[in-house]
N, C-alpha and C positions, 0 to 999 in steps of 0.2 A: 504493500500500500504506500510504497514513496510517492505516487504523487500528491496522493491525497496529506500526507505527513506535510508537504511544502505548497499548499493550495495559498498559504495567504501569506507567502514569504517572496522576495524576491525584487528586483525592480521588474516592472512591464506587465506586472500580474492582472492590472486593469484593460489593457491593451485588447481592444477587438483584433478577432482574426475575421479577415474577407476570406468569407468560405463560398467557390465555384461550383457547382455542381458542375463533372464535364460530363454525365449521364443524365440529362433528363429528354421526355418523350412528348411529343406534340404532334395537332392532324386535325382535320375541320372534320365535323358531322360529315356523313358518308354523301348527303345532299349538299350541302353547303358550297362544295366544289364546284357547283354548277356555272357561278356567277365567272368562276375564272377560267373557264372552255369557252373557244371561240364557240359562238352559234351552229355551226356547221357541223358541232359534236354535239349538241343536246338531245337531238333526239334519241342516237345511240348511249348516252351516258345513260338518260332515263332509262331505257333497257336495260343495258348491264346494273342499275344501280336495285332496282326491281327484283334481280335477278341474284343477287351477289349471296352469299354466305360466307362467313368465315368459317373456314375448316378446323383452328383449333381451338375454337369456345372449351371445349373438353378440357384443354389444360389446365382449368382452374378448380382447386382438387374442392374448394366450398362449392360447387356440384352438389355435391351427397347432401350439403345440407335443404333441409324440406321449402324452407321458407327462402331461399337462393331466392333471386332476382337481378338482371342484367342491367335493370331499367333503375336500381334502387344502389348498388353497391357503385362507391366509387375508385376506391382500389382495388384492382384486377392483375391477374397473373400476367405476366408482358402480352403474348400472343392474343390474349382474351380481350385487352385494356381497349378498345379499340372501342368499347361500348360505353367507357365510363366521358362524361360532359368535362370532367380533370383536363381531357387532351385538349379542349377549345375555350374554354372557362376561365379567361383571363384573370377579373380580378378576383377568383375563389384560389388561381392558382399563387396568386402574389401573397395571398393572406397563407400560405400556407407554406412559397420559400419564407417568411417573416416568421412563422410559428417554427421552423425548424432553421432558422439562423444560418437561412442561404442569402448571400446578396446577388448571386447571378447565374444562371442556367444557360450550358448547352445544351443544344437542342436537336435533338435525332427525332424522327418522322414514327408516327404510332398506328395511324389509322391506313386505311387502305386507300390510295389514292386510284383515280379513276382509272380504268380498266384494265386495273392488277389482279392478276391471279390472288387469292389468300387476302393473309393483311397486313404479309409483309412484303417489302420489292425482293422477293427470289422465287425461285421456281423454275418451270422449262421461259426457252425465248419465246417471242411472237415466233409465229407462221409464214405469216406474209407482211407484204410492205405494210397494207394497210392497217393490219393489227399492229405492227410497231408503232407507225404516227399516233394511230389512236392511244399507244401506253403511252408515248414521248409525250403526247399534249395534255396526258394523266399527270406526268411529274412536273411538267412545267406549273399548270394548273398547281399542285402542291405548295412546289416552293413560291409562287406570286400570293399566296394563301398566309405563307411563312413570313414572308417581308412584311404583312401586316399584321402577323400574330406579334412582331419582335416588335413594331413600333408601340402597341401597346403597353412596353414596360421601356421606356427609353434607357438604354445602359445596361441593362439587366439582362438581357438574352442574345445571344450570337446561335443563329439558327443555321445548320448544315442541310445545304441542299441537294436533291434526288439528283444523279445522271444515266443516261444507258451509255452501255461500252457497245452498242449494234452499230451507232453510226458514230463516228469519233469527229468529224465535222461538225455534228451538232451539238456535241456534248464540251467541243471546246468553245462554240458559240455561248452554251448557256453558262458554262465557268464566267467567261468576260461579263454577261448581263447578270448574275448573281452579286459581283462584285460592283457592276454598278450599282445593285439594287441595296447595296449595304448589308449582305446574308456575310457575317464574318465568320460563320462557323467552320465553311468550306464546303466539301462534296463529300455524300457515303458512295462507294462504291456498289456497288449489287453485293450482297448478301449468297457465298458460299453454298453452293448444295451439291451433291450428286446428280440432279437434274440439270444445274447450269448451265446456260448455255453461253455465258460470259466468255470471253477470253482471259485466259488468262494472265497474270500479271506481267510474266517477261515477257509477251511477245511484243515486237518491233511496232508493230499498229498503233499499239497505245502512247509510241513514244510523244507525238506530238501535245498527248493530253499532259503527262508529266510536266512537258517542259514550259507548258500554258500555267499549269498550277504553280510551279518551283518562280517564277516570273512574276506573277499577281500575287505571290505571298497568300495561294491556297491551300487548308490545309487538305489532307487526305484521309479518310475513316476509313475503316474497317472495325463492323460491328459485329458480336455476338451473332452467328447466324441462331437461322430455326431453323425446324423442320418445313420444307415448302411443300406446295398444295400439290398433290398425285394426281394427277388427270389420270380416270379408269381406275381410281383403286382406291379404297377408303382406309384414306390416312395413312398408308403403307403399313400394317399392324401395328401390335401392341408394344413391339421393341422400337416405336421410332421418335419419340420423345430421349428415348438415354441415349440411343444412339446419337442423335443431336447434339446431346448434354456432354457426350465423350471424345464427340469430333469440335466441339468447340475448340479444344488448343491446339488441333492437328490447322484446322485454317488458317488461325494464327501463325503458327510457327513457319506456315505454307506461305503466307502471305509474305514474310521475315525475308526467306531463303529466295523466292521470287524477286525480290525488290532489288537484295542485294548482289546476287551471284547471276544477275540480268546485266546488270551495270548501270542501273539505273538510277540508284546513289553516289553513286561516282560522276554521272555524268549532269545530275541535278544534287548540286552538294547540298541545295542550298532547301528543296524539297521536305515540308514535315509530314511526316506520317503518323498517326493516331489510332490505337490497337483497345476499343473499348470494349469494357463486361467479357472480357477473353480471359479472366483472372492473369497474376503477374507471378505467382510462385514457377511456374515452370520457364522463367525468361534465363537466370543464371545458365542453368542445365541445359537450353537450348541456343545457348548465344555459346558456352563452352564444345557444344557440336560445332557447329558451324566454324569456328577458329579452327577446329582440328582438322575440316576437311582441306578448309583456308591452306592451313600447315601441309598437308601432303600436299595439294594444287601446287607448292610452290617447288614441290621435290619431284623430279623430274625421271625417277627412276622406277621400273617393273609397272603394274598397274596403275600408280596415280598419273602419268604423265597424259592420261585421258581428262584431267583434269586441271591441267595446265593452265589451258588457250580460257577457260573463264576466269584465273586466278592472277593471271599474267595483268590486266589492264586496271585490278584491283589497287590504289593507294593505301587501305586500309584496311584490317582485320572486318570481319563481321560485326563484331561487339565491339569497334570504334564507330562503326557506321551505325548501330544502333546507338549508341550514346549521341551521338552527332546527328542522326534522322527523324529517330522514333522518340515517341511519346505514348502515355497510359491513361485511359480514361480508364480510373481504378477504380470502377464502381463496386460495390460486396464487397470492399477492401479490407482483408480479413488483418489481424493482428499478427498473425501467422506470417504472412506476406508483409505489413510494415517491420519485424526483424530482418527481413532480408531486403531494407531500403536501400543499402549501400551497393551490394551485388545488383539491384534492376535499376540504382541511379534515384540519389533522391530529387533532382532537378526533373526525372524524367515520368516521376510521377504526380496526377490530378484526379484527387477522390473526387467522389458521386453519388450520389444519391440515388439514380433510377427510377424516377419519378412519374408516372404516378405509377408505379406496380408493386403489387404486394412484395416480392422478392426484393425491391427496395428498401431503404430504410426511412422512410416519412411514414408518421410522425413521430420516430424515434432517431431523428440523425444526432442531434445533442448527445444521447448519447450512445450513437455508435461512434462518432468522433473520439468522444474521451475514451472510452472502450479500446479503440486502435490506437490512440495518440498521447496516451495519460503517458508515459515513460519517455516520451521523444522532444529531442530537444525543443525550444519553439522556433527557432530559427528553419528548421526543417519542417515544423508543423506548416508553421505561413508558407514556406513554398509549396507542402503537397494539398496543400486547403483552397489556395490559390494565386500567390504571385505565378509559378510558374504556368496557369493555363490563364492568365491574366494578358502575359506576355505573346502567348501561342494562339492567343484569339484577339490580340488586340484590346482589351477590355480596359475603360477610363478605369484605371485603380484609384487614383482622386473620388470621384464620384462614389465607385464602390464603397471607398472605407467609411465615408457619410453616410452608406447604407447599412454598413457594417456596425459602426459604431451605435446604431440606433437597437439592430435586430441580430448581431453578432454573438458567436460563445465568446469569450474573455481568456487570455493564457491560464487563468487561475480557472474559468470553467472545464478545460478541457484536461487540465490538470492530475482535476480529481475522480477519480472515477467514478462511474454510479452506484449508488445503492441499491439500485435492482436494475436486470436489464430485461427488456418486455419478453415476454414467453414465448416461446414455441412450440408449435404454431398458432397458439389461442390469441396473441399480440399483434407479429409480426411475422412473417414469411421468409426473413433476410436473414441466411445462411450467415452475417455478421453474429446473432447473436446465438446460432445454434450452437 
């Protein structure tokens, strides 16, 4: 109990921390989209929107309970959330980073934008031309949705916007008009599946888009996939939820090895990338692979010399270029994973919230905070709370800290640890306090 022993000792103990969330989730009413479709899509949006279900309502394991309702509960299991008014509900959502001592949200996409499969962007690709325009004028529709969900909290939210990798002319078009429209969040990538039809990260195609983002000072995401929607098969059975849950660090680490060992980082030094809700305890152990492949690539004898010609144009180790490229949206940031801050870079981490999903921590982030952060320095607390995604979204820190200091934890709140932490699962759903 040291922190709680030096709660009221120290200079700086008054001091708010600006805490970032780099995890939270937003998305208009499933109609709502309507107003931002050219004309020429309404009749079809009507259709599909008539037509739509989400496939994994199921996830959400209060199901069983008798008196469950979609229409009445507001925090929902991520896949589920897509029902709850949280995603669009501006000022119920402001009253509620103030009730958990956030002064500002990233912002990743929740609901199902127009003529997406599921109600998340993964899945198989469009078909035909037409079905692409129609998703393409789905995510544009989204983020023109987004630039005006962000202006209702001035300062407070840096919203990241949809692209497809189908046509990379258009997606480097909507990079330049997101950053005119002021979205500082950057772009999510498509969302990981065995269905995908994305390309993948190292090929030559995408290079234009990189170097579009590395240029505008856009960031790059890559989110926690799901499982995506099965066309002809329901739900892919009973194993496809863990499976999901198991291949989440495999994408991750996929995404790592892609980025770096394409040259992709070498050739956009300057390029940030963003690995969120992937958890970070497996980064040490997979940035220590990749050096050692690194290491043989450069030994030019018996079998590695097949590994040469990608190691050759490399400047730098893997785990420099991660220190140097990447970043964490550390949302579920377990206690576990803040001892090994030093090994995944404490600059290189930005706790989260995950907001609004059960599997978050609202309305117990106070204290999941102190929970993770009671023994750590505060100098490191304020960067993983948030100078450092302050810096990495551009965010007024002036401004924040006058938010902060009003609805902020305090070095001494975050200190001390709690005297209860909410239950599981009768509480909270956030694997933080399991």
């Amino acid at each position: 109990m040291e922190g709680k022993s030096r709660a009221n000792t120290g200079p700086g103990e008054d001091e708010h921390y600006v805490v970032i969330s780099s995890d939270s989730h937003a998305g208009a009413g499933l109609r709502d989209y309507k107003p931002y479709l050219e004309k020429k899509w309404h009749e079809d949006f009507d259709a599909w929107a008539d037509a739509y279900e989400n496939p994994w309502d199921f996830v959400d394991p209060r199901l069983e309970r008798e008196d469950f309702d979609f229409g009445e509960e507001e925090i929902l299991t991520g896949a589920a959330s897509w029902h709850s008014a949280l995603s669009w509900d501006s000022p119920r959502r402001i009253l509620h980073m103030d009730q958990d001592g956030v002064a500002a949200e990233v912002i990743f996409p929740n609901t199902a934008p127009p003529f997406m499969p599921g109600s998340v962007f993964a899945g198989t690709g469009p078909e035909t031309r037409t079905e692409y325009e129609q998703r393409w004028a789905g995510l544009q529709a989204h983020n023109r949705w987004l630039v005006d969900f962000c202006s209702e909290a001035p300062g407070r939210r840096a919203g990241i916007a949809q692209v497809s990798l189908f046509d990379i002319d258009d997606a480097m078009a909507e990079v330049r008009k997101i950053k005119e429209m002021g979205l500082t969040g950057g772009i999510l990538l498509p969302m990981d599946s065995p269905l995908s039809d994305s390309p993948p990260l190292y090929v030559s195609d995408l290079e234009p888009l990189w170097q579009i983002c590395a240029e505008l000072d856009v960031p790059v995401h890559k989110h926690a996939p799901v499982p995506p929607q099965l066309p002809h098969a329901e739900r892919g059975g009973p194993g496809m939820v863990a499976i999901s849950a198991i291949e989440n660090h495999f994408y991750n680490r996929r995404g790592v090895a892609h980025l770096i060992f394409s040259g992709v980082l070498e050739r956009h030094p300057s390029l940030k990338v963003i690995l969120t809700e992937g958890g970070a305890g497996w980064i040490p152990e997979h940035l220590h692979q990749l050096d050692t492949i690194y290491d043989h690539g450069k030994n030019a004898d018996g079998f590695r010399r097949f590994l040469q010609p990608a190691m050759e144009p490399l400047s730098l180790k893997p785990s420099e270029y991660f220190q140097r490229n990447f970043f964490l949206g550390a949302s579920l940031f377990l206690p576990s994973e803040a001892a090994q801050r030093y090994e995944i870079g404490v600059d290189k981490i930005m706790w989260g919230v995950d907001y609004p999903h059960s599997e978050g921590t609202f309305p117990y982030s106070r204290e999941a905070i102190s929970h993770t952060f009671a023994d750590v320095p505060p100098d490191e607390v304020r960067a993983m709370l948030g100078t450092t995604a302050g810096e990495v979204f551009n965010f007024d820190m002036q401004l924040l800290q006058q938010v902060a200091d009003r609805i902020g934890p305090t070095v001494a709140d975050v200190r001390t640890r709690p005297a209860k932490l909410p239950e599981v699962p009768g509480q909270s759903m956030s694997p933080v306090f399991a």
